[in-house]
C-alpha positions as CSV (number, residue, x, y, z in Angstrom):
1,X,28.7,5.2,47.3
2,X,26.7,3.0,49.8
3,X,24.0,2.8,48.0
4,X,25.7,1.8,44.8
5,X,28.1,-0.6,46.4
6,X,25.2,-2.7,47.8
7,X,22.7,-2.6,45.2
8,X,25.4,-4.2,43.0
9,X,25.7,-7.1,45.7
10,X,29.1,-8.4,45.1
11,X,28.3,-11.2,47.3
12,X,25.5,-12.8,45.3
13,X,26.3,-11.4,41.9
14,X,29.8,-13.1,42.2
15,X,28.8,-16.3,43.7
16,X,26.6,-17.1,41.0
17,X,27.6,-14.9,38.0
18,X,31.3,-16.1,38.4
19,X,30.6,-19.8,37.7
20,X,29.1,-18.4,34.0
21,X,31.7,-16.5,33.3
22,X,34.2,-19.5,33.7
23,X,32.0,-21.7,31.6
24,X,32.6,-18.9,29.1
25,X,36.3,-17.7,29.5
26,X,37.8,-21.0,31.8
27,X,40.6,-19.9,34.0
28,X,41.0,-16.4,32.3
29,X,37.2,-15.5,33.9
30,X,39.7,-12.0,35.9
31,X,40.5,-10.7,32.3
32,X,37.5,-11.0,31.5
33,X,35.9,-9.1,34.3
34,X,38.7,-6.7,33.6
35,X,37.8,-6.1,30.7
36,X,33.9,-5.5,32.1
37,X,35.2,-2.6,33.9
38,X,37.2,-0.8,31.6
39,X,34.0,-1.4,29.2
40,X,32.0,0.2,32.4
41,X,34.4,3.4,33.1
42,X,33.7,4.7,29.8
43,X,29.9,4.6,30.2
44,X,31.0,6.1,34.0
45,X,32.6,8.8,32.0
46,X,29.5,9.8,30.0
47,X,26.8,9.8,33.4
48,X,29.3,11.6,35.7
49,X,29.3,14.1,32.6
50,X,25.7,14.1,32.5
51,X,25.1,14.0,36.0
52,X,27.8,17.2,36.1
53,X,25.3,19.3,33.4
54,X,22.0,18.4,34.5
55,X,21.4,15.8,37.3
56,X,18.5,14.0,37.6
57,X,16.6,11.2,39.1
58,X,15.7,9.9,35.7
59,X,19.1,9.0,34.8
60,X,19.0,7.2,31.2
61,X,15.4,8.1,30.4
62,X,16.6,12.0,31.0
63,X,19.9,11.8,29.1
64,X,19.0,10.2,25.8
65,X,15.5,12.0,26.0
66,X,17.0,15.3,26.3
67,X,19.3,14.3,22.8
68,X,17.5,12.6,20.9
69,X,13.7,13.7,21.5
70,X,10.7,12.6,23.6
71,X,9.9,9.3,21.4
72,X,13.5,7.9,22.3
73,X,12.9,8.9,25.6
74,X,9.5,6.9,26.0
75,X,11.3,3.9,24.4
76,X,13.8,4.0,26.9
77,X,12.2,4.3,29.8
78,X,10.3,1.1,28.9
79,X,13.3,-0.5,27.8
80,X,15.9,-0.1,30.6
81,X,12.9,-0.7,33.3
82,X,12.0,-4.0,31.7
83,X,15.9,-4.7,31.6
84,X,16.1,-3.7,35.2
85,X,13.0,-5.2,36.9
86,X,13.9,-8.8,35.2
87,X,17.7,-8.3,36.6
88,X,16.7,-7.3,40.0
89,X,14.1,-10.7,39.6
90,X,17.0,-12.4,39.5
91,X,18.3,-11.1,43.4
92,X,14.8,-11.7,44.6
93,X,14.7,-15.0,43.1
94,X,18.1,-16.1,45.0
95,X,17.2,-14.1,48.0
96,X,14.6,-17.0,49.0
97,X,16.6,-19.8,47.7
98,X,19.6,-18.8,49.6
99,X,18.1,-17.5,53.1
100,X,15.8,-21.1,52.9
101,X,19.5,-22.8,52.3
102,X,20.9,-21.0,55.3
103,X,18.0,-22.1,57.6
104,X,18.1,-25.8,56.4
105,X,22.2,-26.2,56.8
106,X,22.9,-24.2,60.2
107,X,19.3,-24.2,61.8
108,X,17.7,-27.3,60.8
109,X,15.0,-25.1,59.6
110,X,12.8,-25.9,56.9
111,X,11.1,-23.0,54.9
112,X,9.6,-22.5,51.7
113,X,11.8,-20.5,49.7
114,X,8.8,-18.7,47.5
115,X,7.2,-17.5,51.3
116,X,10.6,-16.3,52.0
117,X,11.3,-14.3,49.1
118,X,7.7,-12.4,49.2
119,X,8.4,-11.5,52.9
120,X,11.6,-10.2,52.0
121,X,10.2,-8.2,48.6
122,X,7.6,-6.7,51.6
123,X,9.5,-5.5,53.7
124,X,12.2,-4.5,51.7
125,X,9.1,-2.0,50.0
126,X,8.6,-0.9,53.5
127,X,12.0,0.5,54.7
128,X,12.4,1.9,51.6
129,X,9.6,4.0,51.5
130,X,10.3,5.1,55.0
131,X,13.1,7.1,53.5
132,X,16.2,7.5,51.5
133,X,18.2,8.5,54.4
134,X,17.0,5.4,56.7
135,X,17.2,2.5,53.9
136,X,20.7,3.7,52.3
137,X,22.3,3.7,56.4
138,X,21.4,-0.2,56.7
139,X,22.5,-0.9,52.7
140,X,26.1,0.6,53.7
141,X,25.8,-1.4,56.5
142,X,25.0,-4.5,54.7
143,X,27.8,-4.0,52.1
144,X,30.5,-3.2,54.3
145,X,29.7,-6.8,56.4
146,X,29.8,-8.8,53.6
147,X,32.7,-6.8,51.9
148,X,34.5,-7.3,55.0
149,X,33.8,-11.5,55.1
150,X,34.6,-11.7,51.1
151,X,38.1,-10.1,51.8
152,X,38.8,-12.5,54.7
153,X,37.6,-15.5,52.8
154,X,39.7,-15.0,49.6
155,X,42.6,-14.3,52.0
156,X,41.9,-17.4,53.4
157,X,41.9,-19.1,49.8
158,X,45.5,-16.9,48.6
159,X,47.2,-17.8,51.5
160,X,46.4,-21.8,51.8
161,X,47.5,-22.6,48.2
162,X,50.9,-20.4,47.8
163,X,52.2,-22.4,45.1
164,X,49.4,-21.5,42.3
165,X,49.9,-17.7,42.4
166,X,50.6,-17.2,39.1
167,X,49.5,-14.9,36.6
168,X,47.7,-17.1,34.6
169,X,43.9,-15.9,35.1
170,X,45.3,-12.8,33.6
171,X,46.3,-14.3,30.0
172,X,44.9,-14.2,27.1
173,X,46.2,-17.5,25.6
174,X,44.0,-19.1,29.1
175,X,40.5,-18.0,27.5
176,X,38.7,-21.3,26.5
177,X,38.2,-20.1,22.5
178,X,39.8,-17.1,22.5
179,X,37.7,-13.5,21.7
180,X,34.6,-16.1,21.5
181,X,35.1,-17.2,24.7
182,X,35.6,-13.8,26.2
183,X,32.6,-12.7,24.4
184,X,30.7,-15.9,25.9
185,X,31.3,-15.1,29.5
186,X,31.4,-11.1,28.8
187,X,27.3,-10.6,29.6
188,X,27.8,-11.5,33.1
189,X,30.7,-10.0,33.3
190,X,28.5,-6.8,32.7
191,X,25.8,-8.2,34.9
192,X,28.6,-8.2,38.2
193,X,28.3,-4.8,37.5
194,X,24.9,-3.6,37.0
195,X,23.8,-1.2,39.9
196,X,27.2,1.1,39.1
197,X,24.6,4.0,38.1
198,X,22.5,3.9,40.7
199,X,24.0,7.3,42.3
200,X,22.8,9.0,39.4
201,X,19.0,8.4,40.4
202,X,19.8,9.7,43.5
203,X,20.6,13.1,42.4
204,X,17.4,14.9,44.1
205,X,18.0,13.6,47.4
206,X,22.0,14.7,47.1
207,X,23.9,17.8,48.2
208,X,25.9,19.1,45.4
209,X,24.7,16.6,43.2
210,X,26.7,17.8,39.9
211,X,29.9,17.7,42.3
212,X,28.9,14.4,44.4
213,X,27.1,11.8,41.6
214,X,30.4,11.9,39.2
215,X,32.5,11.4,42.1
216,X,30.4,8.6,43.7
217,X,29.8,6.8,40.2
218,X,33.8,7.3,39.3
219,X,34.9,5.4,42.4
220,X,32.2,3.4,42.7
221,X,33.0,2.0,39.4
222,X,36.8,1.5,40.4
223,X,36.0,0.0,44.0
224,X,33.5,-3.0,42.7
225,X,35.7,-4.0,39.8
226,X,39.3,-4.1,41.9
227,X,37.1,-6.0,44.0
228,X,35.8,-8.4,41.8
229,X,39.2,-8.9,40.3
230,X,40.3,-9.9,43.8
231,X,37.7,-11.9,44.4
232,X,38.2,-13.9,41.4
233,X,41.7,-14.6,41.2
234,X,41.6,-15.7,44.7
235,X,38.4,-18.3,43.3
236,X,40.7,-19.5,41.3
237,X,43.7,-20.0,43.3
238,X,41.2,-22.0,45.6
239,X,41.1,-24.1,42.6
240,X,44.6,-24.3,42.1
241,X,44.2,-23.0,39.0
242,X,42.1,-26.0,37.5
243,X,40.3,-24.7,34.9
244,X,38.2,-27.8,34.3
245,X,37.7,-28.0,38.6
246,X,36.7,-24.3,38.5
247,X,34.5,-24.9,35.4
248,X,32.6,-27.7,37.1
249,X,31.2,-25.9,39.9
250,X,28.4,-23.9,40.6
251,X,29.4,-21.7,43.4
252,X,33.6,-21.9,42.8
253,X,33.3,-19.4,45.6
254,X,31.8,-21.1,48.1
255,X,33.7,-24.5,46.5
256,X,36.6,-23.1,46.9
257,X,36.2,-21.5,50.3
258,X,35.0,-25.1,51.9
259,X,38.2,-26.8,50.2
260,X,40.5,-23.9,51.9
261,X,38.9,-23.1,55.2
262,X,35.5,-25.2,55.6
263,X,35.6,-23.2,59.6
264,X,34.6,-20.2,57.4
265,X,31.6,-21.7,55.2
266,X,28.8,-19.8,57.5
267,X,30.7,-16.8,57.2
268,X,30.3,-17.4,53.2
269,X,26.7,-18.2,54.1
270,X,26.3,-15.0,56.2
271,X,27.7,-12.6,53.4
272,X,25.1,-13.6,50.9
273,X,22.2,-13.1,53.2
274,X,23.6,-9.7,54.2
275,X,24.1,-8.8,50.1
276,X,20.8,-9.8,49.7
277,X,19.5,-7.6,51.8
278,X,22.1,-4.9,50.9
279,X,21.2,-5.0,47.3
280,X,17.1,-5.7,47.4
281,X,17.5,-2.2,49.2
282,X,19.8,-0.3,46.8
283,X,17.9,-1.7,43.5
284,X,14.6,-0.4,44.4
285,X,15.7,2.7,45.7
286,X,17.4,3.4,42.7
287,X,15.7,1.9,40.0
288,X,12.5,2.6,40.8
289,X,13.3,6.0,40.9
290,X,13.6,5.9,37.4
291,X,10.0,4.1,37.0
292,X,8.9,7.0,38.9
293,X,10.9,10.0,36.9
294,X,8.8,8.5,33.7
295,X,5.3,8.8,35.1
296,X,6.1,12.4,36.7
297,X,7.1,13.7,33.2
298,X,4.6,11.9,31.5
299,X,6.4,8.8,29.9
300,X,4.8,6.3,31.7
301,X,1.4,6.2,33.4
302,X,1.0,9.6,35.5
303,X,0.3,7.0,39.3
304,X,4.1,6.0,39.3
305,X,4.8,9.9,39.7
306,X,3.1,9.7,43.2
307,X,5.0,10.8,46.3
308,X,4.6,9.5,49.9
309,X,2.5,12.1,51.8
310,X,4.7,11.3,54.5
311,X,7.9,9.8,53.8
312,X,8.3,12.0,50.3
313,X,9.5,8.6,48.6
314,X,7.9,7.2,45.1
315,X,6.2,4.7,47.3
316,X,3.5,3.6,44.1
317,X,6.6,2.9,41.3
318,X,8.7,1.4,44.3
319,X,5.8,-1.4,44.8
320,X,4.9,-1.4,41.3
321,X,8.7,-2.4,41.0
322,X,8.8,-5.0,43.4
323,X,5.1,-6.7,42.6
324,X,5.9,-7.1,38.9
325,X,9.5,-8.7,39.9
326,X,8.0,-10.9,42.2
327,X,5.2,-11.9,39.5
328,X,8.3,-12.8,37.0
329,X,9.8,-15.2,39.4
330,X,6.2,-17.2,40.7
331,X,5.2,-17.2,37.0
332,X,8.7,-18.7,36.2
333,X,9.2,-20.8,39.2
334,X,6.0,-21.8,40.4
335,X,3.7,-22.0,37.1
336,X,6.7,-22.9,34.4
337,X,9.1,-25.4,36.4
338,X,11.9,-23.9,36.0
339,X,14.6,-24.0,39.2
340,X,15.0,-20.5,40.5
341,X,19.0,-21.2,40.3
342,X,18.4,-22.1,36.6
343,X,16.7,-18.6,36.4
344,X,19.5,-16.8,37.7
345,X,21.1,-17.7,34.9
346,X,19.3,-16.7,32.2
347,X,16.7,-14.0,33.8
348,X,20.1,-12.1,34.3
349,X,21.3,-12.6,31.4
350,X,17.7,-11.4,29.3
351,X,17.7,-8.0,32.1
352,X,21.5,-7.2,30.9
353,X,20.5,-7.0,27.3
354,X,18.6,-3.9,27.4
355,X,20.8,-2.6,29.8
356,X,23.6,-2.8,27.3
357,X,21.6,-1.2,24.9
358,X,20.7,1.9,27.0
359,X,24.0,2.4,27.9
360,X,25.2,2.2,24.4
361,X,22.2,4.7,23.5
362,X,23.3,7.0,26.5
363,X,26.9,7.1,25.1
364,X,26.0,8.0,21.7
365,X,23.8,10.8,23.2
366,X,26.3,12.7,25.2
367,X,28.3,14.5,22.3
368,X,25.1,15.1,21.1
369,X,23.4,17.1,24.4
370,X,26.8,18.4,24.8
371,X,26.6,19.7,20.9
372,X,23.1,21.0,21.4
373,X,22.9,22.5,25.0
374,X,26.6,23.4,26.2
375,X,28.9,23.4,23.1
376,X,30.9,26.0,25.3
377,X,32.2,23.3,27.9
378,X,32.9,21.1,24.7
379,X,36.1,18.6,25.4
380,X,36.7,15.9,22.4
381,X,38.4,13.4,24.6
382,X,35.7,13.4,27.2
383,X,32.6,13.8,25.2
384,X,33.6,12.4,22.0
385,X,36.0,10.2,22.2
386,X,35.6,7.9,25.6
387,X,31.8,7.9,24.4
388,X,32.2,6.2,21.1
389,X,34.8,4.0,22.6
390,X,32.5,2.7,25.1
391,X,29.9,1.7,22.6
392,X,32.6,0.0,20.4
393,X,33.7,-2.2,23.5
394,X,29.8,-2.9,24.3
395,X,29.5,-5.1,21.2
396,X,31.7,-7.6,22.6
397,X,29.0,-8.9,25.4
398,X,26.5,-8.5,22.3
399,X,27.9,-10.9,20.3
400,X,27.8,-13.2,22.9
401,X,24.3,-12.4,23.1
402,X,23.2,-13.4,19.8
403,X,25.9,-15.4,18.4
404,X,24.0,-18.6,17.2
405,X,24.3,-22.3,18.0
406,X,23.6,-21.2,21.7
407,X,21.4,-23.8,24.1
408,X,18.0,-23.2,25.0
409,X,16.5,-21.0,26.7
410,X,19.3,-18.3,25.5
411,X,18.7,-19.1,22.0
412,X,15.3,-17.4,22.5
413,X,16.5,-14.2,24.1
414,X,17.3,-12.3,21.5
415,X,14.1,-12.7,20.1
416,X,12.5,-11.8,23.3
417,X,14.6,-8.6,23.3
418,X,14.0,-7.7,20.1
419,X,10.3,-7.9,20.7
420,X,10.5,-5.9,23.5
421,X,12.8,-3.6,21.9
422,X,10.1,-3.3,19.0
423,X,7.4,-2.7,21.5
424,X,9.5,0.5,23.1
425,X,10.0,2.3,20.0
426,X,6.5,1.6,18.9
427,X,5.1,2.8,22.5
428,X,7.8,5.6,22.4
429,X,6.3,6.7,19.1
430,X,2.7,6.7,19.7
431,X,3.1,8.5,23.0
432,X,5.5,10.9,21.6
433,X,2.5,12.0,19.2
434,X,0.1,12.2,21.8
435,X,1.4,14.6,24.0
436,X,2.9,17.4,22.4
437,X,4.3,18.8,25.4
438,X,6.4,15.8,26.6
439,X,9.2,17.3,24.8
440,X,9.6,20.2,27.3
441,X,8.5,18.0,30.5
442,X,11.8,15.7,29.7
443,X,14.3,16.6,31.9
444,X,12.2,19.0,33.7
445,X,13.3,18.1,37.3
446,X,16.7,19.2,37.7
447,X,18.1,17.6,40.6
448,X,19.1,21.3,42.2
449,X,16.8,23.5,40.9
């Protein structure tokens, strides 16, 4: 739960994923990360019942590999780890920017936010291959802090504007457009939430991982989104439910929080450096994790299989994790131009893609493992039904992917996707053929076994 909870970094993710969402959906921006979570608990569904029948640290590569064959399995694990290295970029990316902002407001300090954010990609690498044990403590710590400041601030904000507590945010007539706009701000709205899975990569270092993972990814799920929904409603109400104020701003959060109780604005301040932290933590131990399930089985290059001699974590797909995030950003940043806050924007939006995808894939996959491998334990609602569903909801945030007449750069994305989408199934197809025995390696490591 710790884990989860801070690599999703409700602090950060909300104070600069909200303001898309409103551009998208205007006031009704809660229903829309409403619906995000409902959208979520079905995909929950499907990995707690994965993670119940054979839990492992390779998560979506495992799952659809397992269904569908080895090939898919190869394309996935280069899919979903390009998705996730060029999300978590986007944390990395902030983590500078913000911490530098901190510094320059309350300290008077002036530091280069690129130096920042490769000191903090260091030696965030270095407590987490020191341990799971040791990196989770402080990213519970982390989370709690800032969960804790978030809940006083949006009190703060509910309680200084009485008057404008209406259910508004909750309509559907206050979406700006409609479905379009819901679908519009819906990405993001996914984005708030990516990290819910990471429990699932944890399986090996759990006790009674087929009991504990569903349990930890079920309320997980429900904590982070009741949380959200909090948060933004109270956003709004600091905004007195101005759609076009709320729409104007880049941080409504932090906006809203100065206009209600500017005593608390360091506190604001404090909670994003502690969910940066929280989160740089959580995404590497997780995710990586998944970089190095592939190259122990054989999907990616066998070096990402390595283990710590000493601290028995994947130390070489934890770094290789972190160096090619950090190359994004400088390439982006540094060589391109481009603002890192202007990257947030659309680097997390291009990492959620593929993420959407896999977790589309993975839903399709589970009546099918459940068809091939435990047809005895065989329940329509919770293999068959809540699976389909949850891909049928999923389209929503993909046609506000690729609907067209979009701004650059996110008229490009798709494209960008689509190559790399090409690429997987290409790479998942050649190495497929060139080891025979991948098929039985898949899925191999069994989290209690």
């Amino acid at each position: 739960m710790a884990t989860t909870l801070a690599g999703i970094a409700p602090a950060m993710s909300f104070f600069f994923g909200f303001a898309v969402i409103v551009q998208g959906a205007g006031l009704a921006a809660p229903l829309t990360i409403l619906t995000a979570m409902v959208a979520i608990l079905f995909l929950t569904n499907t990995i707690a019942e994965f993670s119940r029948f054979t839990p492992s640290a390779g998560s979506f590569v495992t799952f659809t590999g397992k269904s569908f064959g080895p090939s898919v399995g190869a394309a996935v694990s280069v899919f979903v780890i390009f998705g996730y290295i060029v999300a978590a970029s986007t944390i990395v990316a902030i983590a500078g920017v913000w911490i530098s902002e901190t510094l320059r407001i309350f300290l008077g300090l002036s530091v280069n936010w690129a130096l920042l954010m490769v000191l903090l990609a260091a030696g965030t690498g270095w407590l987490v291959m020191r341990g799971v044990g040791l990196s989770t403590r402080w990213s519970g710590v982390f989370f709690y802090f800032e969960a804790g400041l978030l809940v006083l601030g949006s009190i703060l904000m509910l309680t200084a504007h009485p008057h404008f507590l209406t259910l508004a945010p909750f309509r559907f007539s206050s979406l700006t457009g409609g479905l379009t706009g819901l679908g519009v701000g819906f990405p993001l709205a996914i984005y708030l939430f990516i990290g819910w899975e990471n429990s699932a990569t944890l399986a090996e270092e759990t006790e009674n991982p087929r009991h504990n993972i569903p349990r930890a990814l079920i309320t997980g799920t429900l904590t982070i989104g009741i949380f959200y929904i909090f948060l933004a409603y109270a956003t709004a109400a600091g905004f007195k439910m101005d759609a076009h104020a709320l729409g104007a701003s880049r941080l409504p959060f932090i906006d809203g929080l100065k206009a209600s109780a500017p005593a608390l604005l360091a506190v604001a301040y404090l909670a994003g450096v502690t969910s940066i932290l929280g989160s740089l933590i959580g995404l590497v131990n997780s995710q990586a994790r998944i970089l190095f399930n592939s190259g122990r089985e054989g999907l990616l290059p066998e070096f990402l299989g390595k283990i710590h001699p000493r601290h028995q974590t994947p130390h070489s797909a934890m770094w290789v994790f972190l160096l090619i995030a950090v190359a994004l950003i400088l390439g982006f940043c540094l060589l391109g131009g481009i603002a890192p806050m202007d990257y947030f924007g659309f680097a997390g939006t291009l990492g959620t893609v593929p993420i959407i995808l896999t977790y589309m894939l993975t839903n399709l996959a589970l009546p099918v493992y459940i068809v091939r491998y435990q047809r005895h334990e065989l329940n329509i609602v919770r293999h068959v039904v809540m699976p389909i569903a949850g891909t049928l909801v999923m389209f929503f945030p993909l046609w506000g992917f690729v609907q067209p007449g979009q701004s650059w750069p996110f008229n490009v994305l798709p494209w960008i996707v689509l190559g790399v989408l090409v690429l997987s199934v290409l790479y998942g197809t050649v190495i497929a053929r060139l080891s025979p025995g991948l098929a039985r390696r898949i899925g191999a490591y069994v989290a209690d076994q």
